[in-house]
N, C-alpha and C positions, 0 to 999 in steps of 0.2 A: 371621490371620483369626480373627479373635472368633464363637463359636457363641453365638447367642443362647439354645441350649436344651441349652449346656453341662453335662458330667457335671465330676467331681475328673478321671476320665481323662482327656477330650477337655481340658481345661481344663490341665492336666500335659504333654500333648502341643502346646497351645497358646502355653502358657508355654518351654519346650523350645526352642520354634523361633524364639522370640524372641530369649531367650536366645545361641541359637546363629547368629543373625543380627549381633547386636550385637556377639559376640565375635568374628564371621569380620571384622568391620566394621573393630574392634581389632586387628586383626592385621594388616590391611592396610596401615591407618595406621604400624602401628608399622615393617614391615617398609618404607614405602615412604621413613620418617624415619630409619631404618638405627636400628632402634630395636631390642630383643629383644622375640620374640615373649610378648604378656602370657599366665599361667597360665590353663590348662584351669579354667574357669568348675567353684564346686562342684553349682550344678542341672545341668549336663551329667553328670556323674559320677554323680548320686545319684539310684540306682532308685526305681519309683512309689511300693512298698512303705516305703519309706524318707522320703518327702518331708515327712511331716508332723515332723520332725525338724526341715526346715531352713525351712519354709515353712508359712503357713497359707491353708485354703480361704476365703475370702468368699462368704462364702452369699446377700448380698445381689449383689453384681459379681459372680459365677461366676468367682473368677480365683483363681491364686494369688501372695501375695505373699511377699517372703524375710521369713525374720524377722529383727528387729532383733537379738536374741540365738540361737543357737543351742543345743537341749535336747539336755541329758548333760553 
C-alpha cells in the first residue's frame, strides 16, 4: 500500500513489504519446482539507518529504489 503522504520511514517500511512479498512469492515457486530456496533479499537485511547505502529516496514518487551500484 503506497502512502500518498509518505515519509523515507513509512516509504522504507513500504518498500520492505514489497520486497518481502516478492521474495516469499520466490520461494514458493522455487520450492514448489523442487528448486533451492533463493537468498535472503539484501533490503530485508539492511537496517533504515543504513539504506541510503543500497537504495535512494525519490523526492518526487516518495519511494525507494535500489541502486544500480552499491556505495563503499
Amino acid at each position: 500500500m503506497m502512502r500518498s503522504n509518505s515519509t523515507t520511514l513509512t516509504g522504507w517500511c513500504d518498500f520492505n513489504r514489497k520486497v518481502k512479498s516478492e521474495y516469499a512469492v520466490a520461494t514458493t515457486l522455487a520450492r514448489n519446482n523442487n528448486d533451492s530456496a533463493p537468498l535472503l533479499l539484501v533490503p530485508l537485511t539492511t537496517l533504515y539507518p543504513d539504506y541510503p547505502e543500497i537504495a535512494v529516496w525519490n523526492k518526487s514518487k516518495k519511494a525507494w529504489h535500489l541502486r544500480k551500484r552499491v556505495v563503499g
